[in-house]
C-alpha positions in Angstrom: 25.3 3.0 13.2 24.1 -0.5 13.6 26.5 -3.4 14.6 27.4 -5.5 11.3 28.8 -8.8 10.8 31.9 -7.2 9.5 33.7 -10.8 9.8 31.5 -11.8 6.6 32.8 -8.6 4.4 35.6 -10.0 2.3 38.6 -7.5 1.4 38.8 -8.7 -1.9 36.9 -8.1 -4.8 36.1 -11.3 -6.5 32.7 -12.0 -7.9 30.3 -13.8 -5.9 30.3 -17.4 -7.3 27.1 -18.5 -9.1 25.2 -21.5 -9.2 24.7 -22.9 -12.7 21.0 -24.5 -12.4 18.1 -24.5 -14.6 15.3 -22.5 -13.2 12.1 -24.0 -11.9 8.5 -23.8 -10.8 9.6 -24.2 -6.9 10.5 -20.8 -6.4 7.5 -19.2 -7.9 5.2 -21.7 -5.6 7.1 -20.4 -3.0 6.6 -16.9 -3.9 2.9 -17.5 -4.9 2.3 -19.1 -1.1 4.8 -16.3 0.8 2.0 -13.6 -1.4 -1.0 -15.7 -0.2 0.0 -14.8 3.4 -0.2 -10.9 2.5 -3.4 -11.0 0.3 -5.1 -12.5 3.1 -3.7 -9.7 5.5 -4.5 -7.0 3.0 -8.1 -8.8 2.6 -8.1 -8.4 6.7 -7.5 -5.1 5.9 -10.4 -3.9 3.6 -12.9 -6.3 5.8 -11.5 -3.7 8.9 -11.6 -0.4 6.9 -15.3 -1.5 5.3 -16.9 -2.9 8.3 -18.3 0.4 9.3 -20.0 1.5 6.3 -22.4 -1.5 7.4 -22.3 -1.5 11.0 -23.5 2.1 11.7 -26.7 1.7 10.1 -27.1 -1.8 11.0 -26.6 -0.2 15.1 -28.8 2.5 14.4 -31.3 0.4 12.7 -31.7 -1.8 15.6 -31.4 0.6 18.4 -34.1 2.6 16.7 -32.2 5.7 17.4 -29.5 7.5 15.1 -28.3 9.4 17.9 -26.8 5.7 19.0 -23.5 6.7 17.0 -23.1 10.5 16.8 -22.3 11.9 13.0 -18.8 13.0 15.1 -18.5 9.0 16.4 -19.0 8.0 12.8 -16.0 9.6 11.3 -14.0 8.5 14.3 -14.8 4.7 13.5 -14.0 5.1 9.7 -11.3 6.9 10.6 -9.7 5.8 13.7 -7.2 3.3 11.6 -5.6 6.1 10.3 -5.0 8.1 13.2 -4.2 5.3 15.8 -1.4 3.6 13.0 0.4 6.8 13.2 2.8 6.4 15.7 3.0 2.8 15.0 4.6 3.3 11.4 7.3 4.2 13.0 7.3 1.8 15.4 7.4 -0.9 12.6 10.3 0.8 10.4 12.7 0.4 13.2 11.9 -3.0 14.3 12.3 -3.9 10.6 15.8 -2.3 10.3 16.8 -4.2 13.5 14.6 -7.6 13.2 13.6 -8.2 9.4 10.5 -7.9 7.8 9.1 -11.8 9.5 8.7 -10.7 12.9 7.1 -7.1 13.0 4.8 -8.9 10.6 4.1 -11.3 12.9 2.8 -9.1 15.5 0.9 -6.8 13.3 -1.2 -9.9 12.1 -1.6 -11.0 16.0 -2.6 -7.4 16.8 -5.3 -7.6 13.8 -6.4 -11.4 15.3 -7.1 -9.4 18.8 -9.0 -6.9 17.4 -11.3 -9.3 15.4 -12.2 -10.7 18.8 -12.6 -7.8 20.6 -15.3 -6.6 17.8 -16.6 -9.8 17.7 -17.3 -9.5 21.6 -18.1 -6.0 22.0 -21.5 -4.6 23.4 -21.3 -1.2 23.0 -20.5 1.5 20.7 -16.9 2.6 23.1 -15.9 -1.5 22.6 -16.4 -0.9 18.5 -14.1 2.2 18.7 -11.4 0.0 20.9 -11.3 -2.5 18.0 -11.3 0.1 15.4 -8.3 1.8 16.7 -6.7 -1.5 17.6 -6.3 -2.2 14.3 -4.1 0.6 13.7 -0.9 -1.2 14.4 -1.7 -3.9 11.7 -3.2 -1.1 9.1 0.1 0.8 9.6 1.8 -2.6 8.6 0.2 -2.1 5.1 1.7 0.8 4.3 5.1 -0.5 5.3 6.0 -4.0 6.5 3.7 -5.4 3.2 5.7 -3.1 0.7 9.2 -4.4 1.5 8.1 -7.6 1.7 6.6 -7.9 -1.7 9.2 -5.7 -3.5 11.9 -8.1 -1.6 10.4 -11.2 -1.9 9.0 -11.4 -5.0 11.2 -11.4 -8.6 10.9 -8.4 -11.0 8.4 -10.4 -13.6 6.1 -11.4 -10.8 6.3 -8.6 -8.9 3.8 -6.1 -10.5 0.9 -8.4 -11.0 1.5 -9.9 -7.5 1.7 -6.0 -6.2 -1.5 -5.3 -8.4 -3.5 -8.8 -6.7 -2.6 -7.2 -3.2 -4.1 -3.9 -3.8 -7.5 -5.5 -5.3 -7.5 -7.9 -2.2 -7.9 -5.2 0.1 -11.2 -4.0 -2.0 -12.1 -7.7 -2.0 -11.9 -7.0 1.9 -14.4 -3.9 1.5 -16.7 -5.7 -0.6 -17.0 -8.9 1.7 -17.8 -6.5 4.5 -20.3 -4.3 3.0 -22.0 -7.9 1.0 -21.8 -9.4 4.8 -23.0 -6.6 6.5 -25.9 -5.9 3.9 -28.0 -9.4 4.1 -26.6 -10.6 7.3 -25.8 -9.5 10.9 -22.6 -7.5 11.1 -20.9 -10.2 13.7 -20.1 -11.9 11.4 -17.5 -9.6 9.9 -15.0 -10.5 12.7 -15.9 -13.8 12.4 -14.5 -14.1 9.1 -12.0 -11.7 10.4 -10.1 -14.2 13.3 -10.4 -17.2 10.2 -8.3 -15.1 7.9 -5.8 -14.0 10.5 -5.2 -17.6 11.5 -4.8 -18.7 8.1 -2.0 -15.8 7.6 -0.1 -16.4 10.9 0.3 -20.5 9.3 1.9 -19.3 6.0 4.1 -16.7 8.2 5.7 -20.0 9.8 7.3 -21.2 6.3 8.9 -17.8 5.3 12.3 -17.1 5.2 13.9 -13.7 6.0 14.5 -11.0 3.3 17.5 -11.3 1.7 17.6 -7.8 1.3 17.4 -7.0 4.8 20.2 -10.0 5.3 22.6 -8.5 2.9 22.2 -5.0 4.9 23.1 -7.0 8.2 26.6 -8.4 6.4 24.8 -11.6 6.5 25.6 -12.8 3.2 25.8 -16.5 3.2 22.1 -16.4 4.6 21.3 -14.0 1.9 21.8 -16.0 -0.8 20.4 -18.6 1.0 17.0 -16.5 1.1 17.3 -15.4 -2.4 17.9 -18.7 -4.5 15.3 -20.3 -1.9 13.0 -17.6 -3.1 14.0 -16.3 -6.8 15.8 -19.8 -8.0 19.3 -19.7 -9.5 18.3 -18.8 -13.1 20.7 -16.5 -14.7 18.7 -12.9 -13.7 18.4 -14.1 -9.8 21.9 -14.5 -10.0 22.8 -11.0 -11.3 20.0 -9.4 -9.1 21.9 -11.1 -5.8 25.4 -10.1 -7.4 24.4 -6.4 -8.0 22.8 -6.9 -3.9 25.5 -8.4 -2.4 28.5 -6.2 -4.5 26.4 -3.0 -3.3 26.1 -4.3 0.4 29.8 -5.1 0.2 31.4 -2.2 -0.4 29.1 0.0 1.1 29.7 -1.6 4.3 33.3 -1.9 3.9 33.3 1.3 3.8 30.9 2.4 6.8 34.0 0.4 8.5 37.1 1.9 7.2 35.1 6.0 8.4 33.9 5.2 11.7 32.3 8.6 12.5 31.5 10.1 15.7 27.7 11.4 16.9 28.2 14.8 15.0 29.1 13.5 11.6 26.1 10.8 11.3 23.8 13.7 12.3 25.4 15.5 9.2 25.3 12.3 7.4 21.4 11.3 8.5 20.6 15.5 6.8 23.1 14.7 3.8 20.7 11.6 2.9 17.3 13.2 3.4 18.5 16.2 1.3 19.9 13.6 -1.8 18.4 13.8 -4.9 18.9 9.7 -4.2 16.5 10.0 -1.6 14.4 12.7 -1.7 13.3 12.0 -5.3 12.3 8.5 -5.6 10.5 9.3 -1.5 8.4 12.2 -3.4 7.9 9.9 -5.9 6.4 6.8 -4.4 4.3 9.9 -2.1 2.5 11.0 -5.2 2.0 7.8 -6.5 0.8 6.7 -3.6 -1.3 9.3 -2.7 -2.5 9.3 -6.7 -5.5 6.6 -5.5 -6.1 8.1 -3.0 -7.0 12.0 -4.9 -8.8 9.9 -7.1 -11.5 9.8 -4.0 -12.1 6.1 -4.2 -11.3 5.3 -1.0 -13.5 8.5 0.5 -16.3 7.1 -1.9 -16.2 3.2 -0.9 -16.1 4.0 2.8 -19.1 6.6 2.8 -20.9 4.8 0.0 -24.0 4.8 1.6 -24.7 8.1 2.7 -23.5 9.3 -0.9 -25.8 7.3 -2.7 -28.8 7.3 -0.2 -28.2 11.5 -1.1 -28.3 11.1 -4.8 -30.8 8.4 -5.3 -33.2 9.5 -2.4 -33.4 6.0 -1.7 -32.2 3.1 0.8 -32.7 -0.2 -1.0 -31.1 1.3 -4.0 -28.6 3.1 -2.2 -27.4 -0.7 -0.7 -27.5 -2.1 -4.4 -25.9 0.3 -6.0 -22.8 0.1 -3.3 -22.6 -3.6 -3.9 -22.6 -3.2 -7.5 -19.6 -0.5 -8.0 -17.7 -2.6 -5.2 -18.1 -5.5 -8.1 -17.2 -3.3 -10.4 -13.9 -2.0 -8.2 -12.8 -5.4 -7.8 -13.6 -6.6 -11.6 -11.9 -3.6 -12.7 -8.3 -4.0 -10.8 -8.1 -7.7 -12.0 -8.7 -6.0 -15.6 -5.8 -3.6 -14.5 -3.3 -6.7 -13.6 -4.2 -8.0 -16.9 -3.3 -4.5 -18.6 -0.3 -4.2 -16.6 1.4 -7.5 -18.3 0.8 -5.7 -22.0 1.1 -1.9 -21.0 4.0 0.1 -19.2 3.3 1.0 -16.1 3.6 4.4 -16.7 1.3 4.7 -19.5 -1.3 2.5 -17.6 -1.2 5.2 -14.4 -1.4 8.5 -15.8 -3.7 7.4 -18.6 -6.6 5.9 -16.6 -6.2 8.5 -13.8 -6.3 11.2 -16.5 -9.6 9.5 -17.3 -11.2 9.1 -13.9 -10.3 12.6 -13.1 -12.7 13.0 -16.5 -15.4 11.4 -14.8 -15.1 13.0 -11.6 -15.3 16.4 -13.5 -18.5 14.8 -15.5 -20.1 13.9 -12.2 -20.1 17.2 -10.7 -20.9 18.9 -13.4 -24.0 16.7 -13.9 -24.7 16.7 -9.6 -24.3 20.6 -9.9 -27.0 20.4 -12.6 -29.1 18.3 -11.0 -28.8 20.6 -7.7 -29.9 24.0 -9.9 -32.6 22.1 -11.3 -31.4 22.5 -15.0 -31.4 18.6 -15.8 -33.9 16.4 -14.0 -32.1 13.7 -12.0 -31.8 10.2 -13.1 -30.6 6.8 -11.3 -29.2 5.1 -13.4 -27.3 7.8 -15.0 -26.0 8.8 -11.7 -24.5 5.2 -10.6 -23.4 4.2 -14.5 -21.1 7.4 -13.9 -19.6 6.0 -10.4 -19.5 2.9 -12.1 -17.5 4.2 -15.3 -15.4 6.5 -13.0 -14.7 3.2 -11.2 -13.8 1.4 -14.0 -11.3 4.3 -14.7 -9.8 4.2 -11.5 -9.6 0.7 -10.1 -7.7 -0.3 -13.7 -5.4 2.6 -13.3 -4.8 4.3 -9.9 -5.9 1.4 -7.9 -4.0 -1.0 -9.4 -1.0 0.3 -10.8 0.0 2.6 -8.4 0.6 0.4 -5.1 3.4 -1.7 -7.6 4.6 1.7 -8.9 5.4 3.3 -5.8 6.3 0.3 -4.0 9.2 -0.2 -6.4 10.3 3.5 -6.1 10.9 2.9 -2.8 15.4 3.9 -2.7 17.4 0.7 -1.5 19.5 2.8 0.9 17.7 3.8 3.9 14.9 2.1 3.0 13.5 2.0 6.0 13.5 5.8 6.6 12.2 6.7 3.5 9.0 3.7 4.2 8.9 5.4 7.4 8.2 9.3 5.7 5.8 7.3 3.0 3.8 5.8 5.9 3.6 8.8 7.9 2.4 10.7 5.2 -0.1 8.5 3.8 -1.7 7.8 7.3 -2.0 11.5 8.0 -3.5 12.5 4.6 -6.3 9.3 4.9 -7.0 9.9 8.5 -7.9 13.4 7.8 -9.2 13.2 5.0 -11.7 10.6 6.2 -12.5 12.1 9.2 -13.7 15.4 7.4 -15.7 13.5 4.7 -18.6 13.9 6.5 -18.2 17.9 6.9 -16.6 18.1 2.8 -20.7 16.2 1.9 -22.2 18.7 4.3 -21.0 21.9 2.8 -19.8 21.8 -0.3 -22.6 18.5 -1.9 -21.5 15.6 -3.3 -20.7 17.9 -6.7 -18.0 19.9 -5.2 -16.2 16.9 -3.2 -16.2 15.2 -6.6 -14.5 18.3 -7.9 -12.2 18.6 -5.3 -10.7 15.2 -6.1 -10.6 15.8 -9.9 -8.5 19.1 -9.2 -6.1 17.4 -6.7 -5.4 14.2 -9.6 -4.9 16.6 -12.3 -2.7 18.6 -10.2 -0.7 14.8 -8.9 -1.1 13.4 -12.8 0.3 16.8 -14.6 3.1 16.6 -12.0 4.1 13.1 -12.7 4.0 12.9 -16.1 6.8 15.2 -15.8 8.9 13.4 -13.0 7.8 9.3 -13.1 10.0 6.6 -14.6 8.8 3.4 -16.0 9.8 0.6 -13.3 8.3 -2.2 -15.5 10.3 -5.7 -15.4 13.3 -3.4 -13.7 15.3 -4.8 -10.4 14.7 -2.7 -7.2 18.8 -1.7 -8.1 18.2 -0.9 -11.8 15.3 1.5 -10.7 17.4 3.0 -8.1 20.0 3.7 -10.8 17.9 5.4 -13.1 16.6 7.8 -10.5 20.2 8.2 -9.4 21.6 8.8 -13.2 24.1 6.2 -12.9 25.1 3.9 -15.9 23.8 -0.1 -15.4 27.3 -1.0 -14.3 28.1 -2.7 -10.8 30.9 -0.7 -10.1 29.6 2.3 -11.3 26.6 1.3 -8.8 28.4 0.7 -5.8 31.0 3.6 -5.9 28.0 6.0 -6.4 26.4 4.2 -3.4 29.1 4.6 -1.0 29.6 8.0 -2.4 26.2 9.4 -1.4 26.2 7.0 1.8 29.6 7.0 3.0 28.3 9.7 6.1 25.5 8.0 7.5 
């Protein structure tokens, strides 16, 4: 168990004083700048996964052979994010549990800022792949340093639209790559790359440390320090930081009073991962999660161009029509942030995944057609149904689901149950995109698209059964929920140190 500040932990129980002062614009500023610094990471991102849809052919093209990169080398550069952030996720998780959320962040944007150059100065296709796999330190921070800081950072009624913005930043990132590499040399990706990731590391220098992370070190006078500088001192900061600190409180009070030896936190560390306090809300915020990505979008947007050059039979159009459903993505999620203020959560998710999995069924239904020579084949109908099945997913599953799953996230071991989230999610995409290319090859663009509509009917079906609505809900109120245990702060903490008290 890690050392805490146990000197901080008062033996009394007497409510944490408040500060009586009106609310102000300052705090959301602050908020609004701290999630400037992560959009511009998360745009990093998509500019990284998208570059090479548009610098394979652009190589190929200009070597005049398409030999130059293998099919096999291909899927290792779309790919190679995936694969190479694997170990690093769990690198990151425990350099958050012992340093905070600033600093691991801090050397996942640096890491990103070297791998910009290093693409930016490579000559050959083994210096692309060095770059490519670079970059899966900073990707793995996306899928866990960027998560706690936005659900920590960031009050309940900004939190979902700000969560939404990030997720449409990183297909901001895809589009600016594949518009960039399109009409101009693919250099200047990385280009824009090293701007952005200087731009992130200056906002990083203002940020203060999570308070949540702060409360978990004992480190309460900082805490609330960190919170009010962050959330202001209005009356629902303050009970958010009471319901924090009261938790933190006893909860490490009582790690104190049952030291345990090496035998019993082993027990502990299995009583936690078997909880229905942790195990649920983890397999929760893994569906969600992975609910974007069974929509296919993210297979489709990477291997746009060899899709559509198969369905429309033709280059020029092929490059059009990517550009035009990558507008449509990004057009589409900012119409899902502005849906998420008037809609639960809930409803939003499952209702416009149930819909893109529609389209998806449509689509290869119509390919298959097309394919058996039943219907003859038509352009624009083909991309006007990847456009509406974009429309469907980028307001729903795109959007939604990164706030959604974010917030499901358990407040105790956090960074364990990040850790599993990560882990999984970097798995399933690496795969996932580095079979693409074999999925096209023997089962047509028809049957991947049916593939993905099985696996989201299978992820919606299962929850609508199991999902709760987070919507305008403290990280501690959703916990409870999940938990079963009444909105009451003692009620809270004594369940907390009940499930906890072993580990």
């Amino acid at each position: 168990m890690e050392k805490c500040n146990y000197k901080e932990i008062p033996n009394n129980n007497e409510p944490f004083v408040k500060l009586k002062t009106s609310s102000d614009w300052k705090p959301f500023l602050k908020q609004l700048l701290i999630c400037s610094g992560v959009w511009t990471s998360v745009f990093l991102y998509g500019l990284s996964v998208g570059a090479p849809t548009v610098f394979i052919p652009q190589i190929r093209k200009e070597a005049n052979n398409t030999e130059i990169i293998t099919t096999e080398m291909a899927s290792w550069m779309t790919s190679a994010f995936g694969f190479s952030g694997f170990p690093f996720v769990m690198i990151l998780t425990i350099l958050t549990k012992f340093l905070g959320r600033k600093i691991p962040f801090v050397i996942a944007v640096l890491d990103s800022l070297v791998a910009f150059i290093v693409l930016y100065f490579s000559t050959n296709v083994t210096q692309i792949l060095i770059s490519q796999l670079m970059q899966g330190l900073f990707c793995a921070s996306h899928t866990s340093i960027t998560i706690m800081i936005m659900t920590e950072y960031i009050s309940p009624k900004y939190r979902g639209i700000f969560l939404t913005a990030k997720t449409a930043t990183f297909y901001w990132g895809v589009w600016a790559s594949n518009t960039i590499g399109t009409f101009f040399h693919w250099k200047n990706i990385p280009l824009f790359g090293i701007i952005f990731s200087m731009y992130t590391l200056l906002t990083l220098m203002i940020w203060p440390e999570s308070p949540y992370w702060l409360a978990s070190r004992g480190r309460f006078e900082e805490c609330a320090a960190s919170h009010r500088s962050l959330k202001g001192c209005d009356e629902e900061s303050e009970k958010e930081l009471e319901a924090l600190i009261n938790s933190q409180r006893q909860y490490l009070a009582s790690s104190l009073t049952n030291k345990q030896s090496v035998t019993r936190h082993i027990t502990g560390f299995f009583k936690i991962i078997t909880s229905k306090g942790f195990c649920k809300p983890t397999a929760l915020s893994i569906l969600t999660g992975l609910l974007a990505f069974c929509s296919g979008k993210l297979v489709f947007a990477l291997y746009a161009v060899d899709i559509l050059k198969k369905v429309t039979n033709n280059e020029s159009t092929a490059y059009i029509a990517m550009l035009i459903i990558d507008g449509f993505t990004v057009v589409s999620m900012y119409a899902g942030c502005a849906l998420a203020k008037h809609l639960k959560r809930r409803t939003l998710l499952l209702g416009a995944s149930t819909v893109g999995a529609v389209f998806l069924f449509i689509l290869s239904i119509y390919l298959y057609c097309i394919k058996l020579k039943v219907i003859p084949e038509n352009q624009y109908v083909t991309i006007g149904l990847f456009v509406a099945f974009t429309i469907a997913v980028s307001c729903g599953p795109l959007s939604v689901s990164i706030s959604v799953y974010g917030e499901l996230i358990p407040i105790r071991s956090r960074n364990l149950s990040v850790c599993i989230i990560a882990l999984t999610g970097k798995l399933i995409t690496g795969m996932s995109l580095k079979m693409a290319p074999f999925a096209f090859k023997t089962f047509g663009v028809h049957g991947t698209c049916l593939m993905f509509a099985i696996f989201s009917v299978i992820t919606i079906a299962t929850l609508y059964k199991y999902l709760p609505e987070t919507k305008n809900k403290t990280l501690q109120q959703i916990n409870d929920q999940i938990m079963g245990v009444k909105p009451n702060t003692g009620q809270i903490t004594g369940k907390l140190i009940t499930d906890d008290k072993d580990v």
